[in-house]
GUPA-889045 format. One record per atom (N, C-alpha, C, O, CB): atom name; residue in one letter; residue number from 1; x, y, z; chain. Coordinates in steps of 0.2 Angstrom, whole numbers, plus 5000, padded with zeros to 4 digits. Glycine has a CB too. Layout:
# residues N
R  roba  markol  pake  xx  yy  zz  bake
R  CA  a  NUM  X  Y  Z  A
...
END
This chain:
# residues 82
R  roba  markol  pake  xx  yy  zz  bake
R  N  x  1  4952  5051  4734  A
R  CA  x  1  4947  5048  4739  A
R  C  x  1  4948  5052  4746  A
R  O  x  1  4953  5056  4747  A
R  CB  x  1  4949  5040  4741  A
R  N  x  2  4943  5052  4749  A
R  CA  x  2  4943  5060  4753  A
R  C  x  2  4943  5055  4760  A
R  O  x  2  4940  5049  4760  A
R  CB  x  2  4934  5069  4750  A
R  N  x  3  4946  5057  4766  A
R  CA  x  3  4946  5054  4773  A
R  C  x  3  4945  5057  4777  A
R  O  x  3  4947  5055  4783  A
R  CB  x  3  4951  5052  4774  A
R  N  x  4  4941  5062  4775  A
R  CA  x  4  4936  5067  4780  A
R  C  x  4  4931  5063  4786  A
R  O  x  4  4931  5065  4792  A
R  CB  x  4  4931  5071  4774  A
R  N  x  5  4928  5059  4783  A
R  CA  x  5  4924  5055  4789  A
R  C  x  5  4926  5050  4792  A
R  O  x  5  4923  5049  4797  A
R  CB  x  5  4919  5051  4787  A
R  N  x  6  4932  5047  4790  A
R  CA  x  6  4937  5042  4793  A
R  C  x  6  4940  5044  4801  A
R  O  x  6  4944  5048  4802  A
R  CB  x  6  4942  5041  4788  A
R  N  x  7  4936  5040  4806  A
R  CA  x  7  4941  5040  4814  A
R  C  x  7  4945  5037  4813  A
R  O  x  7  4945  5032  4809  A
R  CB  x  7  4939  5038  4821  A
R  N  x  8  4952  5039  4818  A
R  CA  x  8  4955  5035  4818  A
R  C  x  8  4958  5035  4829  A
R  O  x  8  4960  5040  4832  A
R  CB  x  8  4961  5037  4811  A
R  N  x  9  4956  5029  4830  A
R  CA  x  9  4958  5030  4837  A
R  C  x  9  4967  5028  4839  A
R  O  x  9  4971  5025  4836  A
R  CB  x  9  4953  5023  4842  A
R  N  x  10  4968  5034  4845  A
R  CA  x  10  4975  5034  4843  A
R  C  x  10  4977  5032  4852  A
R  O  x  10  4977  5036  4857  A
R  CB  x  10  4978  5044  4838  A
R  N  x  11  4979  5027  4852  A
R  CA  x  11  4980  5023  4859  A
R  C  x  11  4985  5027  4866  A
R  O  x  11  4985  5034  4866  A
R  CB  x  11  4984  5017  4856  A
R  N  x  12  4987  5025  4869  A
R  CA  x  12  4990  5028  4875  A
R  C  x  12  4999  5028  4871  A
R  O  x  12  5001  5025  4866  A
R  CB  x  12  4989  5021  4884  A
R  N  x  13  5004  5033  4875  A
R  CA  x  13  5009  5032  4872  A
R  C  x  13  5013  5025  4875  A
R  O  x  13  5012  5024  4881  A
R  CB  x  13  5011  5038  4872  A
R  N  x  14  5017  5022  4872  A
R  CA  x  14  5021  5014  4873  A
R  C  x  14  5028  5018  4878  A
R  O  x  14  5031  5023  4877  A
R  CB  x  14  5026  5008  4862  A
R  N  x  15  5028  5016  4881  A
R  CA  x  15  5033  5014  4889  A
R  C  x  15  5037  5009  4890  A
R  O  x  15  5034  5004  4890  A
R  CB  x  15  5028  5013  4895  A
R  N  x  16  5045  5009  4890  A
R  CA  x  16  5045  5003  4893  A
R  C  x  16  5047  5004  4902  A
R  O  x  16  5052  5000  4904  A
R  CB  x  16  5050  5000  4887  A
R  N  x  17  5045  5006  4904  A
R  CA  x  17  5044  5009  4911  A
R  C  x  17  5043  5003  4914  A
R  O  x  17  5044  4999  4910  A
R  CB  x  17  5039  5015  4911  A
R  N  x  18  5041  5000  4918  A
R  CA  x  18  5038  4994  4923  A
R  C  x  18  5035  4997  4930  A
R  O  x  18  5037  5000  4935  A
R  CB  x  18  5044  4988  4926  A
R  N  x  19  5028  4995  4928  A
R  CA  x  19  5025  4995  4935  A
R  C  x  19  5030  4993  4941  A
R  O  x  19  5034  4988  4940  A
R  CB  x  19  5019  4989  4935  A
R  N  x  20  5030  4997  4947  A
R  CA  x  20  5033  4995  4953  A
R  C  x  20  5030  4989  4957  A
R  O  x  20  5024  4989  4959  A
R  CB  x  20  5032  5000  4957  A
R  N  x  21  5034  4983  4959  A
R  CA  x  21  5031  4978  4962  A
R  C  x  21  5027  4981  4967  A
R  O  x  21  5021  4978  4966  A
R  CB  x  21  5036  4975  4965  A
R  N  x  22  5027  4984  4971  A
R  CA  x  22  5023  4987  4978  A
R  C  x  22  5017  4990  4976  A
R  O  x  22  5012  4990  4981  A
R  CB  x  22  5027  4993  4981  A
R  N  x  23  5016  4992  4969  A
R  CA  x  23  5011  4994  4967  A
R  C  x  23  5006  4988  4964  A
R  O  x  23  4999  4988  4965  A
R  CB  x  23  5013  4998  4962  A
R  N  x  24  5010  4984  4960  A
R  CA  x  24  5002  4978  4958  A
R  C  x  24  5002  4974  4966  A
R  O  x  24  4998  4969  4966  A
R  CB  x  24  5004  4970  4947  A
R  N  x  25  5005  4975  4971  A
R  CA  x  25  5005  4971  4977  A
R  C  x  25  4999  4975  4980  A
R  O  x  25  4995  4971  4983  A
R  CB  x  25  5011  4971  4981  A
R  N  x  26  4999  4982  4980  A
R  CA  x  26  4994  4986  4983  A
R  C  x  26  4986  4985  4979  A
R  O  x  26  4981  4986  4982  A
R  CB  x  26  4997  4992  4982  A
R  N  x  27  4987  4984  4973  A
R  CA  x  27  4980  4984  4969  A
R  C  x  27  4978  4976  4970  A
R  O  x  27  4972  4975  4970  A
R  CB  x  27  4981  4987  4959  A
R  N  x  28  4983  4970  4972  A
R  CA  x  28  4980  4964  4970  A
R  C  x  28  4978  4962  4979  A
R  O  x  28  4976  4956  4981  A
R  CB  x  28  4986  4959  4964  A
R  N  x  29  4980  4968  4983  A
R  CA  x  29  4974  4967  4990  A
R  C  x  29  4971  4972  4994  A
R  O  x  29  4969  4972  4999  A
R  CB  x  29  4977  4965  4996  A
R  N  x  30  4971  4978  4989  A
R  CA  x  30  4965  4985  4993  A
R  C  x  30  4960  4980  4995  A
R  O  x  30  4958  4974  4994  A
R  CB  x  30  4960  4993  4986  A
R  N  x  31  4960  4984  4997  A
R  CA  x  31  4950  4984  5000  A
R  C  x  31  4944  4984  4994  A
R  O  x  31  4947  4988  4990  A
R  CB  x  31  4948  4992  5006  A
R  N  x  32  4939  4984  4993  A
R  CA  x  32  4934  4982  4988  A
R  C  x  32  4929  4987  4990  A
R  O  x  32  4926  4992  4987  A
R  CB  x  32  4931  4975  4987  A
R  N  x  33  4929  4985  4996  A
R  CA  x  33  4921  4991  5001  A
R  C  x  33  4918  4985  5002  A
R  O  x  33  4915  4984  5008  A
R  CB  x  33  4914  4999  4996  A
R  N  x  34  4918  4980  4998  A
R  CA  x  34  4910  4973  4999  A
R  C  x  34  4914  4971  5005  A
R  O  x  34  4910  4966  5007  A
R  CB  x  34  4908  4965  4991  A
R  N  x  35  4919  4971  5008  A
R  CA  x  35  4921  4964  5013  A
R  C  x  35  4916  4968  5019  A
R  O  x  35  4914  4973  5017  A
R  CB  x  35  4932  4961  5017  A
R  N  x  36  4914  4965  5024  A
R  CA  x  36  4912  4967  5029  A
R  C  x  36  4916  4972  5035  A
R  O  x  36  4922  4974  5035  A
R  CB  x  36  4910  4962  5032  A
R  N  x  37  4910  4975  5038  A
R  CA  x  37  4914  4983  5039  A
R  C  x  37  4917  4982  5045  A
R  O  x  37  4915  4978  5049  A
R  CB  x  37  4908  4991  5040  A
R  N  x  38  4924  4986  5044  A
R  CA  x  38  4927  4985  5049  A
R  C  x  38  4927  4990  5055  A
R  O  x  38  4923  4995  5054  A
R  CB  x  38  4932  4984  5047  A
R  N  x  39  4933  4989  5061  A
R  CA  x  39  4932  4995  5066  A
R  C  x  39  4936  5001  5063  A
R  O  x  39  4942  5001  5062  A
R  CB  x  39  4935  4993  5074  A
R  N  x  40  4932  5006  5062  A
R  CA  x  40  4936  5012  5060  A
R  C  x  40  4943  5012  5066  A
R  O  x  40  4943  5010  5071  A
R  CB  x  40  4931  5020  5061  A
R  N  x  41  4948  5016  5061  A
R  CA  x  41  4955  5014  5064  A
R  C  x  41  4957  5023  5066  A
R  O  x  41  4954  5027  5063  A
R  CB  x  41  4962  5010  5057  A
R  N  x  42  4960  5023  5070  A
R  CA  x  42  4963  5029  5075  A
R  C  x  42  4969  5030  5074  A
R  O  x  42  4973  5026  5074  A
R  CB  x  42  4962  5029  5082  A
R  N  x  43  4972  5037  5072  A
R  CA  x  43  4980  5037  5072  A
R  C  x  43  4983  5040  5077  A
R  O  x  43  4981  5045  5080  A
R  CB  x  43  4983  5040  5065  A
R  N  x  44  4989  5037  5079  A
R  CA  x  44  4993  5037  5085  A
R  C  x  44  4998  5039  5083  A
R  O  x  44  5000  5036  5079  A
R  CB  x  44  4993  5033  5088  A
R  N  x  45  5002  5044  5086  A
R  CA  x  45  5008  5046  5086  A
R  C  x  45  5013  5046  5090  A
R  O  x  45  5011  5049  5095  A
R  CB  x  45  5009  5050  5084  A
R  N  x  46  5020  5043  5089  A
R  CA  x  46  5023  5043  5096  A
R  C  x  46  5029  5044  5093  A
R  O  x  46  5031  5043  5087  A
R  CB  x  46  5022  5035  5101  A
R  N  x  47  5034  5047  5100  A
R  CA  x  47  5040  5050  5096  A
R  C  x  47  5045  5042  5099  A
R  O  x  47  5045  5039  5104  A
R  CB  x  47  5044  5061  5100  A
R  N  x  48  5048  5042  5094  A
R  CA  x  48  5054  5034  5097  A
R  C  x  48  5060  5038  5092  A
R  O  x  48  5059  5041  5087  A
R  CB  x  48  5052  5023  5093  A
R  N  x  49  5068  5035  5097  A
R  CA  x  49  5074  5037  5095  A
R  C  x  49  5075  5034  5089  A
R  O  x  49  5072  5029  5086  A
R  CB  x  49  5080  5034  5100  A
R  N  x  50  5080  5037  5085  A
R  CA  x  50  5082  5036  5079  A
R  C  x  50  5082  5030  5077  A
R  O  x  50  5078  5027  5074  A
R  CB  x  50  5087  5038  5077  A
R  N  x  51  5090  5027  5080  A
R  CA  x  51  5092  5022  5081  A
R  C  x  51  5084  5016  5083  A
R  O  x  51  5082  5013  5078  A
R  CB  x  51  5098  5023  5086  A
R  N  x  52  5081  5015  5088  A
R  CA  x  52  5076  5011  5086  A
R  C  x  52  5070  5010  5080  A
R  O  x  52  5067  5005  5079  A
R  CB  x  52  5074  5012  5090  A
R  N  x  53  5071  5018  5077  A
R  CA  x  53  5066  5018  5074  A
R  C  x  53  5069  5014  5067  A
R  O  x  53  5066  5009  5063  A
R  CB  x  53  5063  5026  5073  A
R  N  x  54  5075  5015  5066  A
R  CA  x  54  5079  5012  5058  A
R  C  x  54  5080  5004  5062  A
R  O  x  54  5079  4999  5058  A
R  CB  x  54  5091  5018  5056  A
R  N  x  55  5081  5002  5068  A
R  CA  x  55  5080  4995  5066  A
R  C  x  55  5074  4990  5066  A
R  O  x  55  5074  4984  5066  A
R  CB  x  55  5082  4993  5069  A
R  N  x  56  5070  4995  5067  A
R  CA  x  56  5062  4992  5065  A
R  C  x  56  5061  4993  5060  A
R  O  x  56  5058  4989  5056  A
R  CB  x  56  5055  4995  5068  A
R  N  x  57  5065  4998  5056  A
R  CA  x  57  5063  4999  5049  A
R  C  x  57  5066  4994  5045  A
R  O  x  57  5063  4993  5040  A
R  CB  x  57  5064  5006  5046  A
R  N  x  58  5070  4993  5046  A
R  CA  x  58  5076  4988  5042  A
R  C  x  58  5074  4980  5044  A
R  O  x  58  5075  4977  5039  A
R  CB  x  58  5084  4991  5046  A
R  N  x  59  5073  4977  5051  A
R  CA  x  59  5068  4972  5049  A
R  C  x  59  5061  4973  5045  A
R  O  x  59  5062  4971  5039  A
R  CB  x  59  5067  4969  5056  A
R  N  x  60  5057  4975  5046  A
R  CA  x  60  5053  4976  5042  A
R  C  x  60  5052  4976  5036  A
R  O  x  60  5048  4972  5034  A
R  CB  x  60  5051  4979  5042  A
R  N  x  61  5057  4981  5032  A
R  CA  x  61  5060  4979  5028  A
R  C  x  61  5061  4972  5022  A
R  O  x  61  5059  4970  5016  A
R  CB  x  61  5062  4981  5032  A
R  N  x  62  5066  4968  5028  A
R  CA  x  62  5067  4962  5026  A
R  C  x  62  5062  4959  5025  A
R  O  x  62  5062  4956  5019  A
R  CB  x  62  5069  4960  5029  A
R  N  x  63  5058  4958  5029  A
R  CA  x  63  5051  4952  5030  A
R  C  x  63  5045  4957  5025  A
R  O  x  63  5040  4954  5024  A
R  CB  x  63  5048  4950  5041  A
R  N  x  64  5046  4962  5022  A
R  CA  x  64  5043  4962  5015  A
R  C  x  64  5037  4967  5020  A
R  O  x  64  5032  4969  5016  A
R  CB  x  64  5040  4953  5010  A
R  N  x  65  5035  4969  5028  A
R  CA  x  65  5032  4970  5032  A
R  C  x  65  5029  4978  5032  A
R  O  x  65  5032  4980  5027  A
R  CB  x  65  5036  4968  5037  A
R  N  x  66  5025  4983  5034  A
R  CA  x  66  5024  4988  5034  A
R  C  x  66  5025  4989  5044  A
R  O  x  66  5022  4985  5048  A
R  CB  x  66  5018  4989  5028  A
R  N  x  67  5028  4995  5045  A
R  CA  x  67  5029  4997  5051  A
R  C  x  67  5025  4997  5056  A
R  O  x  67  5025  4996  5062  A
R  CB  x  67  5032  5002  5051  A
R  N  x  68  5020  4998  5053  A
R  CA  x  68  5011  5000  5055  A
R  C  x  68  5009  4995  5057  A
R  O  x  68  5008  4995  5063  A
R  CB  x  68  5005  5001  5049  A
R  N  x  69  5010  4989  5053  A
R  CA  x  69  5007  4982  5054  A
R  C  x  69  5011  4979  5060  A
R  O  x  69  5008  4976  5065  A
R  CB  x  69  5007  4977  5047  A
R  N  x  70  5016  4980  5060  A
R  CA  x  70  5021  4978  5065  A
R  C  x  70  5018  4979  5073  A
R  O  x  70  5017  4974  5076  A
R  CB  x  70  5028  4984  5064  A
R  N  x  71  5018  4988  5074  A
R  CA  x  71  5017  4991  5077  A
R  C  x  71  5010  4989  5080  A
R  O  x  71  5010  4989  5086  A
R  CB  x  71  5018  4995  5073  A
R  N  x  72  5005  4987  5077  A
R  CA  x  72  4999  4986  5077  A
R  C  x  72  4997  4981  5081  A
R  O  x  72  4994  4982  5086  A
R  CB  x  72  4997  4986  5071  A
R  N  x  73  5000  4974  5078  A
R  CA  x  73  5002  4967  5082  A
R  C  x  73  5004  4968  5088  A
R  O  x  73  5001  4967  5093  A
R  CB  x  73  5008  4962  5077  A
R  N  x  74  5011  4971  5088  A
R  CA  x  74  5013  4970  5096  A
R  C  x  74  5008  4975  5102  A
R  O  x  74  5008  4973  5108  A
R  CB  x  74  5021  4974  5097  A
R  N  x  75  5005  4978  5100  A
R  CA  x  75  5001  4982  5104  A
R  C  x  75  4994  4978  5104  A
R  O  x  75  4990  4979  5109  A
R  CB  x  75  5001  4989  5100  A
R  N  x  76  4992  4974  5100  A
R  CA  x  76  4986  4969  5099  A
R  C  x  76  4988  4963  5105  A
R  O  x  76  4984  4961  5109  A
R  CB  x  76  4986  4965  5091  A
R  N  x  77  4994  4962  5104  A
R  CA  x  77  4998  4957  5110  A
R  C  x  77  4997  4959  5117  A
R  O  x  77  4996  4956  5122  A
R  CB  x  77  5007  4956  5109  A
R  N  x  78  4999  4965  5117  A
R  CA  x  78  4999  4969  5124  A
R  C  x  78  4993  4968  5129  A
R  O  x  78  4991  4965  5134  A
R  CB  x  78  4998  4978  5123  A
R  N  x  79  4989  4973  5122  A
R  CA  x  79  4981  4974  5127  A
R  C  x  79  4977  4973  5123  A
R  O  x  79  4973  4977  5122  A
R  CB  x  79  4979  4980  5130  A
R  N  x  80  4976  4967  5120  A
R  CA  x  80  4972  4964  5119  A
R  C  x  80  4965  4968  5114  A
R  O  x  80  4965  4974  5114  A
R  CB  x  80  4970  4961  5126  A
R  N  x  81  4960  4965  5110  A
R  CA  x  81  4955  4967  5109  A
R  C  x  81  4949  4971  5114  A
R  O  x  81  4945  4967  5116  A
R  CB  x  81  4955  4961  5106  A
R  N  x  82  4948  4975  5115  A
R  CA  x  82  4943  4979  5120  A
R  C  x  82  4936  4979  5119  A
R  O  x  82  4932  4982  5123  A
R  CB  x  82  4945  4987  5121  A
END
């Protein structure tokens, strides 16, 4: 019997690897494009001592937080929406 016409689909290779938590956290709140449009964001750079920089980073850290977002709030607290 001849198997000349016969496909055969041959899948991804098996892994027992694991998705990184931070990763299905990231996919299960991107952005879509459909929410309503927001204010384009500007990046800022500022030089800060080590030592402050590692204990922002290290609360942060803890509370599961991104520096950015941190960062972002207290400066929202400051001066306010414009």
């Amino acid at each position: 019997m001849s198997e000349k016409g016969k496909k055969i689909s041959i899948g991804t290779k098996p892994t027992t690897r694991q998705t990184p938590v931070a990763a299905d956290a990231w996919v299960e709140t991107r952005e879509t494009g459909q929410e309503e449009e927001k204010e384009k964001l500007k990046r800022l750079t500022i030089d800060i001592p080590e030592s402050l920089h590692r204990a922002i980073k290290t609360q942060c850290a803890g509370r599961g937080a991104k520096i950015a977002d941190e960062v972002r709030e207290l400066l929202m607290q400051k001066y306010g929406k414009s």
